[in-house]
C-alpha positions in Angstrom: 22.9 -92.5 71.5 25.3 -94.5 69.3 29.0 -92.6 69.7 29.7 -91.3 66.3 33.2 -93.3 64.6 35.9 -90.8 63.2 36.1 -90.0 59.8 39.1 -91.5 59.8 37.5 -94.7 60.9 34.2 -94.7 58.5 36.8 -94.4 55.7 39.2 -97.2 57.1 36.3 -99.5 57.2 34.7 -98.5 54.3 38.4 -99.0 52.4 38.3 -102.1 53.8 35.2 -104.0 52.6 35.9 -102.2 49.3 39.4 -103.6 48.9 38.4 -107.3 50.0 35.5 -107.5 46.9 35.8 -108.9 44.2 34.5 -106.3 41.7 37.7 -104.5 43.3 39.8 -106.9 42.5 38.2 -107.0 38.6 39.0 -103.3 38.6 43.0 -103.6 39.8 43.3 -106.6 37.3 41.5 -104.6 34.1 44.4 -101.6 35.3 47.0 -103.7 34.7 45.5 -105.3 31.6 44.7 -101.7 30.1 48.5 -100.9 31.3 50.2 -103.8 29.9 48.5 -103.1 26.5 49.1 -99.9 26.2 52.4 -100.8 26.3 53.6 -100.9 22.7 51.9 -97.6 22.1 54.4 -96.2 24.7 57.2 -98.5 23.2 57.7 -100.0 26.8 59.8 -97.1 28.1 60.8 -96.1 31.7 57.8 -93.4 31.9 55.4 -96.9 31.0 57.2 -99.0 33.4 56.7 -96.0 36.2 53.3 -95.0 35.9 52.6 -98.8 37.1 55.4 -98.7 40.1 54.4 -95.4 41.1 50.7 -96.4 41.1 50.9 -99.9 42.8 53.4 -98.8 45.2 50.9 -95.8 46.7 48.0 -97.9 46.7 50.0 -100.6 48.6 51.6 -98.1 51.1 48.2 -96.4 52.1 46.3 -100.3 52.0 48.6 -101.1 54.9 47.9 -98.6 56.9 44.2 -98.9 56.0 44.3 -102.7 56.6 46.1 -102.2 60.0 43.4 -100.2 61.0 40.7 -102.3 60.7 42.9 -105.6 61.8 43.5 -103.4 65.3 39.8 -102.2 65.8 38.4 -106.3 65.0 41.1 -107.3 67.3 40.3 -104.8 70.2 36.7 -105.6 69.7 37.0 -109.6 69.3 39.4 -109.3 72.7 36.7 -107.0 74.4 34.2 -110.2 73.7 36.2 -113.1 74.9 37.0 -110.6 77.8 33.3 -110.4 78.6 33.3 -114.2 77.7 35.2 -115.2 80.7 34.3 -112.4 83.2 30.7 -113.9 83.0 31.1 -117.4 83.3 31.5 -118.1 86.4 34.4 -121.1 86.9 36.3 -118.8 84.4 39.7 -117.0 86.0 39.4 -113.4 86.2 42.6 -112.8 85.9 42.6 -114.2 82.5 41.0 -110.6 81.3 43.0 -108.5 79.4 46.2 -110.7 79.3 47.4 -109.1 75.8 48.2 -105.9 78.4 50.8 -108.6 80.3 55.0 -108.7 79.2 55.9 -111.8 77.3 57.6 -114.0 80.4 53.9 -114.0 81.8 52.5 -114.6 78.8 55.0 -117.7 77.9 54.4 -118.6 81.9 51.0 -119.1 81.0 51.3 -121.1 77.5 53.3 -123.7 79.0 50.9 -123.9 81.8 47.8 -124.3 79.7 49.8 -126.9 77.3 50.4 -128.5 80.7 46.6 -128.8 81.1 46.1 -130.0 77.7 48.7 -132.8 77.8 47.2 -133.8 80.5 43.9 -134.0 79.4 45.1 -135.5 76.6 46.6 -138.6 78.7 43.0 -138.4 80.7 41.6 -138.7 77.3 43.7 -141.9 76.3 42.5 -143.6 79.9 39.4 -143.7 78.9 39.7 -144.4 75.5 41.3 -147.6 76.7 39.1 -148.0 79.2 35.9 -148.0 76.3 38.0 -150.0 73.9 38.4 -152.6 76.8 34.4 -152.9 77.3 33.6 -153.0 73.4 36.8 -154.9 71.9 39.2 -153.6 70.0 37.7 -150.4 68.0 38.9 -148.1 65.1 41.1 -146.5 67.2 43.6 -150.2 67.3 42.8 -150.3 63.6 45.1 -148.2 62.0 
């Protein structure tokens, strides 16, 4: 059986893919349109101006919470993925797994490592590049 989410969760997602449609989007945009002209009615004054600020500014304030929700649950779960990812292909360095759990130092250990790699496959790259170009003539990669 399925674990059931929280109803903190359902409504966090739910929030979520409601906020990011467009139809949303058409609603916030017809407030402010229905807001702005209502403004002469009003005469612009401060009550006006702070329905507006109080309104967008406890709709923002809850959003980020909201949106931080879901941005940690898709990053746990797209983590948990590549974690599987590399625990099941076999060449792939187990210690690799979970390294968002390590202190920075490691983590910057590891970056200039892996940018080590790539530079050098880079120059690997360029040898044979040259090495092709030399067989063929001179090809688009001389022709800039």
């Amino acid at each position: 059986m399925k674990p059931k989410a929280s109803l903190f969760t359902r409504f966090a997602q739910w929030s979520a893919r409601a906020a990011g449609r467009p139809l949303t989007f058409l609603f916030a945009v017809l407030i402010v349109i229905v807001w702005a002209v209502s403004g002469p009615v009003f005469h612009f004054g401060d009550t006006w101006q702070l329905v507006i600020n109080t309104g967008t500014t406890i709709i923002t304030f809850l959003m980020v919470f909201l949106i931080q929700n879901t941005q940690n649950r898709d990053s746990m779960a797209v983590q948990g993925k590549l974690d599987e990812l590399i625990r099941a292909i076999e060449p792939a360095n187990n210690a690799m797994l979970e390294l968002e759990n390590l202190d920075e130092e490691i983590l910057d250990r590891l970056r200039r490592h892996y940018c080590s790699l790539a530079k050098q496959a880079r120059e690997s790259l360029d040898e044979v590049l040259d090495e092709r170009e030399g067989q063929f003539g001179a090809g688009a990669r001389g022709a800039k």
